[in-house]
PyMOL CGO cylinders between C-alpha atoms (Angstrom):
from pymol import cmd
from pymol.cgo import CYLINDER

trace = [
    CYLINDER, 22.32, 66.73, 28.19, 21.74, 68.08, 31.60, 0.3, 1, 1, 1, 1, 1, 1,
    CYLINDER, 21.74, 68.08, 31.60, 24.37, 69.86, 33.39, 0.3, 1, 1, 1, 1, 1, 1,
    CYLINDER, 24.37, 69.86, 33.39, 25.02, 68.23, 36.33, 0.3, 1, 1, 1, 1, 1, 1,
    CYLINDER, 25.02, 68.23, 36.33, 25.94, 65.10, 33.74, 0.3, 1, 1, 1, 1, 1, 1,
    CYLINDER, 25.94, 65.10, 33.74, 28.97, 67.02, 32.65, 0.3, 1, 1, 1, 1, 1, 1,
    CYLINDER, 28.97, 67.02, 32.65, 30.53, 67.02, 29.01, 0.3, 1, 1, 1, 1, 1, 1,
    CYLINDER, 30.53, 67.02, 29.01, 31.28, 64.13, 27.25, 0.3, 1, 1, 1, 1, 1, 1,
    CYLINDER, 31.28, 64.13, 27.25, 33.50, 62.74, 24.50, 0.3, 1, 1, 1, 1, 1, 1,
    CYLINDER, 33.50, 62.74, 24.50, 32.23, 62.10, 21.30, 0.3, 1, 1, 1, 1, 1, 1,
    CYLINDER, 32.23, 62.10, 21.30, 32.29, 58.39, 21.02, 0.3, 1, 1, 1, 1, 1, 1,
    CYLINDER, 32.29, 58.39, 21.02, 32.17, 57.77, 24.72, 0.3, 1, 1, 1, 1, 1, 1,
    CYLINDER, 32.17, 57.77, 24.72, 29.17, 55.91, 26.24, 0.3, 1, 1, 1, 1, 1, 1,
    CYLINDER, 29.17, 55.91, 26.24, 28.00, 55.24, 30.18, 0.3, 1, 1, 1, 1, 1, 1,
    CYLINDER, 28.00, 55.24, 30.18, 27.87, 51.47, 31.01, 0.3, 1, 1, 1, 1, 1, 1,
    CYLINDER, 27.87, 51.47, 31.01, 24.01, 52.28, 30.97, 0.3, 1, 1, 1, 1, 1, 1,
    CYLINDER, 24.01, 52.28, 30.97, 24.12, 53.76, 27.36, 0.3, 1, 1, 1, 1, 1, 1,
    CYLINDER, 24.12, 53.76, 27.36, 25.82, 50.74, 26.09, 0.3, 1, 1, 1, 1, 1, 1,
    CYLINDER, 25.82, 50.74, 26.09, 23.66, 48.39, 28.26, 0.3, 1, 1, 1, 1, 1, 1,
    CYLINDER, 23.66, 48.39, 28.26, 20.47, 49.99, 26.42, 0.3, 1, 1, 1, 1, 1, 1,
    CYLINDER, 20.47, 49.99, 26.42, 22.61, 50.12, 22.69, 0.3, 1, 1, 1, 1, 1, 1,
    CYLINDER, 22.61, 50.12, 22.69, 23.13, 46.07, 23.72, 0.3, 1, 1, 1, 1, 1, 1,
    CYLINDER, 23.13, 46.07, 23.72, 19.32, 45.68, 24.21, 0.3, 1, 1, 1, 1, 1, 1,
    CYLINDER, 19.32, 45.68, 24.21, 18.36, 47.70, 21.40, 0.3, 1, 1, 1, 1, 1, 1,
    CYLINDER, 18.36, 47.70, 21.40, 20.03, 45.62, 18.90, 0.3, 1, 1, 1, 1, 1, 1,
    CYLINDER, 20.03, 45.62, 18.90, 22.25, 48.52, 17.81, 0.3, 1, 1, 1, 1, 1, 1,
    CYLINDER, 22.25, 48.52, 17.81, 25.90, 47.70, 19.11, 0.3, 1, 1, 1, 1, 1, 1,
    CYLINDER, 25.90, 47.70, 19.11, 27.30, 44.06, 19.31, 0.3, 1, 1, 1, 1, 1, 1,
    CYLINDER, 27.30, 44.06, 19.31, 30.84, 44.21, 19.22, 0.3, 1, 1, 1, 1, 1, 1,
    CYLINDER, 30.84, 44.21, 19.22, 32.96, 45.90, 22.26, 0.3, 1, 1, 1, 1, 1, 1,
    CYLINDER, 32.96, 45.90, 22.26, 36.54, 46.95, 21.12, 0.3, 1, 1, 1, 1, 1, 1,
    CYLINDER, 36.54, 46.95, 21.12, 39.30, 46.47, 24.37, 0.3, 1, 1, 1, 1, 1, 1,
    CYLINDER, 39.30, 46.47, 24.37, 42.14, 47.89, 23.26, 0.3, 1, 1, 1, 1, 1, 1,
    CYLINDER, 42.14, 47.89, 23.26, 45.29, 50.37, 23.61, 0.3, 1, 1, 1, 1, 1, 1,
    CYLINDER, 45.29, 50.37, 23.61, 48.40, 51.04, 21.42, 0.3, 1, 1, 1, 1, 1, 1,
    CYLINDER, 48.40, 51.04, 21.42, 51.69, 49.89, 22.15, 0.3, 1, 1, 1, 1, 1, 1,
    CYLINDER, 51.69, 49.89, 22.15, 55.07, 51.60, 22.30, 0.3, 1, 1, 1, 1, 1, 1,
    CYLINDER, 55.07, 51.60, 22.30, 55.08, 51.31, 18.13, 0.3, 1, 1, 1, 1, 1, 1,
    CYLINDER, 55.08, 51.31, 18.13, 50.88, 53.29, 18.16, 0.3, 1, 1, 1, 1, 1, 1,
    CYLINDER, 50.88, 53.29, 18.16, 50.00, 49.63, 17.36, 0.3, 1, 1, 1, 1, 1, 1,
    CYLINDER, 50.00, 49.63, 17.36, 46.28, 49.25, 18.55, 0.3, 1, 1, 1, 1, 1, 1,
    CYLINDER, 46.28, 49.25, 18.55, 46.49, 45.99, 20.78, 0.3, 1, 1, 1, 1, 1, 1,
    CYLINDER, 46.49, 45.99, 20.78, 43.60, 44.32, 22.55, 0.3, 1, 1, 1, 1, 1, 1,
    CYLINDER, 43.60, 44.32, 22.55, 40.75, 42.34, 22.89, 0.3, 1, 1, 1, 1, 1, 1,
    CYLINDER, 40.75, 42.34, 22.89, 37.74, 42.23, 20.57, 0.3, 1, 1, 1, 1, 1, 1,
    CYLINDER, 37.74, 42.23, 20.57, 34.72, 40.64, 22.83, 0.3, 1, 1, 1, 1, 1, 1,
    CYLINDER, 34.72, 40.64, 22.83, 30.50, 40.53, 22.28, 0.3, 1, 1, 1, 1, 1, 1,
    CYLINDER, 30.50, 40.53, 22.28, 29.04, 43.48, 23.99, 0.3, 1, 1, 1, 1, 1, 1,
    CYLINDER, 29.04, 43.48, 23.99, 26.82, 41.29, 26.36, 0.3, 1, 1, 1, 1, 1, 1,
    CYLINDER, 26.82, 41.29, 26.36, 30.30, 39.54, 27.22, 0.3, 1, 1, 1, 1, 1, 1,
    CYLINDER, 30.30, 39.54, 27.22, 31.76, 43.39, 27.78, 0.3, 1, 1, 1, 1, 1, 1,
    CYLINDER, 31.76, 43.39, 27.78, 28.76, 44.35, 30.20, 0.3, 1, 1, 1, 1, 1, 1,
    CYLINDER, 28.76, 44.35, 30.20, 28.33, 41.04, 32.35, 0.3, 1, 1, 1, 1, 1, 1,
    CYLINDER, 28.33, 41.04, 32.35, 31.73, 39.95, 32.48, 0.3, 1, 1, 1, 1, 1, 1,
    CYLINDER, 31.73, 39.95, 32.48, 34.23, 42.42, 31.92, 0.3, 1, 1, 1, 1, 1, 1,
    CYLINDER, 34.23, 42.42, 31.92, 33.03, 45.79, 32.71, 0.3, 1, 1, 1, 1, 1, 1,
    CYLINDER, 33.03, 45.79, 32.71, 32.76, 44.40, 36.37, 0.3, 1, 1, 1, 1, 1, 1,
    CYLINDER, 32.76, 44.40, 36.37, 35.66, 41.93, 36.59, 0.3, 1, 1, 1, 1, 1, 1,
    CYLINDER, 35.66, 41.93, 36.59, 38.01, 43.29, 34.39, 0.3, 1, 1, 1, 1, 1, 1,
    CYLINDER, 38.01, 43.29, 34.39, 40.49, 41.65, 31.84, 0.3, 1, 1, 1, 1, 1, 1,
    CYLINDER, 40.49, 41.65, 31.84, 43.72, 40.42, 30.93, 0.3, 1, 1, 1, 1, 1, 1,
    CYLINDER, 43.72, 40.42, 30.93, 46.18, 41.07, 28.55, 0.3, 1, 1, 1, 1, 1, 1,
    CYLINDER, 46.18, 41.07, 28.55, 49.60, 39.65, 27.56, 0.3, 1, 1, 1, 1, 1, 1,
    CYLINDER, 49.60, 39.65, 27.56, 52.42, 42.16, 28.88, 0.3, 1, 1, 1, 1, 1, 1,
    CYLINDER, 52.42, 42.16, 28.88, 54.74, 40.81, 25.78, 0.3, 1, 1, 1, 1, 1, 1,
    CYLINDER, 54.74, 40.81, 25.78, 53.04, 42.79, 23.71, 0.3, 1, 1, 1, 1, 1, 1,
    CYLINDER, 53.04, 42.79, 23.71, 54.51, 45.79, 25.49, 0.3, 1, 1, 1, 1, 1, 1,
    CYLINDER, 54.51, 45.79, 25.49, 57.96, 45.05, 24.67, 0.3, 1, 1, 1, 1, 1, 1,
    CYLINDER, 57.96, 45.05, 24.67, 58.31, 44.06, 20.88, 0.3, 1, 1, 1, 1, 1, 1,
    CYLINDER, 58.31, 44.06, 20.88, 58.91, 45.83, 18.02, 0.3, 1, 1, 1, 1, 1, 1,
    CYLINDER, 58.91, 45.83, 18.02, 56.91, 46.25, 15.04, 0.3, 1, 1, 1, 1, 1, 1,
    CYLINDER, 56.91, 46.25, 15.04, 58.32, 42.75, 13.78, 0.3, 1, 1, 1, 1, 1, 1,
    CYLINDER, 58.32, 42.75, 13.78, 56.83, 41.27, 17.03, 0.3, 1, 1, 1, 1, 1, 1,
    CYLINDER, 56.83, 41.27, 17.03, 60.84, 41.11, 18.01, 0.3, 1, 1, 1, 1, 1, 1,
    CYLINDER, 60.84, 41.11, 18.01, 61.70, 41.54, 21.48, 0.3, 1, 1, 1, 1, 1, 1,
    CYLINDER, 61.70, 41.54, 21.48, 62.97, 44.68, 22.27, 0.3, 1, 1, 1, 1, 1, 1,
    CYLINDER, 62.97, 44.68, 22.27, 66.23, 44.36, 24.89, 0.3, 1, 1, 1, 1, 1, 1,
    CYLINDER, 66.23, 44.36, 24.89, 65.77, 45.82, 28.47, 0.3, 1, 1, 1, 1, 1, 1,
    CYLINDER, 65.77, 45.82, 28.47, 62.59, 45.64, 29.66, 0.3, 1, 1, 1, 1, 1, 1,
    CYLINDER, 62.59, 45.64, 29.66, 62.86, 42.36, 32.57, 0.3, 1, 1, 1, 1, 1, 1,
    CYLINDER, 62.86, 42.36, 32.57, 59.82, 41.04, 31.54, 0.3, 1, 1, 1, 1, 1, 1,
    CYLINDER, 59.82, 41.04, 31.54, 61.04, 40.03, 27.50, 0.3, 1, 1, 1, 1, 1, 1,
    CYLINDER, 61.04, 40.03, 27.50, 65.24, 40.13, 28.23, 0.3, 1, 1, 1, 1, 1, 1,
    CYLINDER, 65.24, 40.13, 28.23, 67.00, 36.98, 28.03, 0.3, 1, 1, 1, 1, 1, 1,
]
cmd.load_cgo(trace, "trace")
């Protein structure tokens, strides 16, 4: 790796690694996700060309419910966005 590239994390990729791991044939699948207030991984699985001409560049949505319920998909009380 040269130096002026910096370190990296394992498991991390440019947009140009994945964009050649796309074309390649070796990746397919893009995970979007994060874990909620319970370390429930939320998100978005989407096709990798999907990820790279869409997303990567425009961004994407999520539901801001799933910030505020338990791990029985309850609301949790105060948070404005799920209190009745």
């Amino acid at each position: 790796m040269p130096a002026d590239q910096g370190p990296l994390r394992r498991g991390m990729l440019s947009l140009e690694e994945l964009s050649r791991a796309v074309s390649e044939g070796e990746i397919d699948t893009v995970v979007l996700a994060f874990t909620d207030m319970q370390g429930r991984l939320q998100g978005k699985r989407l096709s990798a060309e999907f990820f790279l001409d869409e997303v990567a560049e425009h961004y994407s949505e999520g539901c801001n419910y799933l910030l505020a319920v338990d791990v029985d998909m309850n609301t949790v009380d105060g948070y404005a966005m799920s209190s009745r």
